[in-house]
C-alpha positions in Angstrom: 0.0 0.0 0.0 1.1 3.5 -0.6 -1.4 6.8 -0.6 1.7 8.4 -3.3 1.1 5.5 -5.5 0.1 7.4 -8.6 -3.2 5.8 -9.4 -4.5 7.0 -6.2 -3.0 10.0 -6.7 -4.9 10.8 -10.2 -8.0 10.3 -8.3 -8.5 11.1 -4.5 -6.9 12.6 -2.1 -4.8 11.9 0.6 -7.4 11.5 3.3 -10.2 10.0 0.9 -7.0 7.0 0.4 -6.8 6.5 4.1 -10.4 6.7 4.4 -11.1 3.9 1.8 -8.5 1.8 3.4 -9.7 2.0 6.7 -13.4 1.4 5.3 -12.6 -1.5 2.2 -9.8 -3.3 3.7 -11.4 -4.8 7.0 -10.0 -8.2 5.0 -6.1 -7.4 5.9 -5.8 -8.6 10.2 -5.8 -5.3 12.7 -2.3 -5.7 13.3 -1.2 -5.7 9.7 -3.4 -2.7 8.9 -1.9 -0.7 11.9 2.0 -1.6 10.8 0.7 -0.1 7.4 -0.7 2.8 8.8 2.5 4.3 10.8 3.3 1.9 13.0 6.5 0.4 10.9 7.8 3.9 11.0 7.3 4.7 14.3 9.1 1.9 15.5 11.8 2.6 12.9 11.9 6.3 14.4 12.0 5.2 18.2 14.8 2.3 17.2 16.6 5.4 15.4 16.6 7.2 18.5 16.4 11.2 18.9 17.6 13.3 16.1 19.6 16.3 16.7 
């Protein structure tokens, strides 16, 4: 999944991506859909530690 892919991009926007996600993709297990809704990069960020 990615909301810059630029299909999506030609025709919603940002938020109506996220919102058909959230509402279509009930099918993909809670935990999966949270890792691809920020939680991968938050755990990258907190594993990268503070930033100067």
């Amino acid at each position: 999944w990615g909301s810059d892919y630029p299909v999506v991009r030609t025709h919603m926007t940002h938020q109506h991506a996220l919102e058909a996600f959230r509402t279509h993709c009930d099918f993909i297990p809670m935990a999966d859909r949270q890792k691809i809704l920020g939680l991968s990069l938050q755990r990258l960020l907190e594993a990268a530690g503070p930033f100067a």
